[in-house]
C-alpha positions in Angstrom: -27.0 8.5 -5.5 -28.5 11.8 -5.0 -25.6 13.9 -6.5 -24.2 14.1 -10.0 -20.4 14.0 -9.8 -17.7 14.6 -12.5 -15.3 12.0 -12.4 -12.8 13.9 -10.5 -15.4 15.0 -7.7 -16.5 11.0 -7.5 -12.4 10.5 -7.4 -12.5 12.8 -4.1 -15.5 11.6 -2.7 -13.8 8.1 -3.2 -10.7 9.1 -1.2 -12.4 10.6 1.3 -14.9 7.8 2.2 -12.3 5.2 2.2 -10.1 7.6 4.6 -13.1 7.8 7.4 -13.7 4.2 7.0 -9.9 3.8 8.1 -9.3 6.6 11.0 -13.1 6.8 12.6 -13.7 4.8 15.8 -17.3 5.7 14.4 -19.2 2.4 13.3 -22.0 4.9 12.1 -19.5 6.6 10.2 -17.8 3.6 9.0 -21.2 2.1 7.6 -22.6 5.5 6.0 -19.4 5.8 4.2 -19.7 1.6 3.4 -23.1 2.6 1.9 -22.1 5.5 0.0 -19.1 3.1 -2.0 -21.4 0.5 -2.8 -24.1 2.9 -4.6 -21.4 4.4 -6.2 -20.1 1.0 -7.4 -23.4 0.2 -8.7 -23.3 3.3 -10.8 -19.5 2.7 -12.0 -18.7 -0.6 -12.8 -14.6 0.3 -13.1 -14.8 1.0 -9.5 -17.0 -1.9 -8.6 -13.9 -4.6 -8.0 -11.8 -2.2 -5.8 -15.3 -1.5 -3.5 -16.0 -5.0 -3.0 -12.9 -6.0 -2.0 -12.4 -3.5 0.5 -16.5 -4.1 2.3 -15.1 -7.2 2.3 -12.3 -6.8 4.2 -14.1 -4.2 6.5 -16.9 -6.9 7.3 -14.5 -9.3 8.3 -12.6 -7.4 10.2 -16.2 -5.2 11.6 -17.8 -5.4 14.8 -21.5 -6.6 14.5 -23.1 -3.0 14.2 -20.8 -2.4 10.6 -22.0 -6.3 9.7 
């Protein structure tokens, strides 16, 4: 991750990610945003569960390009 975050900015960033994951028709914008949650769940190992579950669900339910 290139930014340090206070908990509350990495709490927004969070919330925002996970909202264009669920309204873009983007798949570039889906798997930027995919990206971004796992690095941040590699640094905080709280959030680490709730990420994987979610890129989970998002690669099943992905078209080959977010795969």
């Amino acid at each position: 991750m290139y930014l340090k975050l206070t908990d509350k900015e990495q709490s927004k960033v969070i919330s925002i990610l996970l909202s264009y994951i669920e309204t873009t028709t983007s798949n570039i914008v889906k798997v930027s945003s995919m990206q971004t949650l796992a690095e941040l769940a590699q640094k905080d190992k709280n959030l680490k569960p709730n990420v994987l579950i979610d890129l989970k669900r998002l690669i099943k339910e992905g078209s080959p390009s977010v795969i």
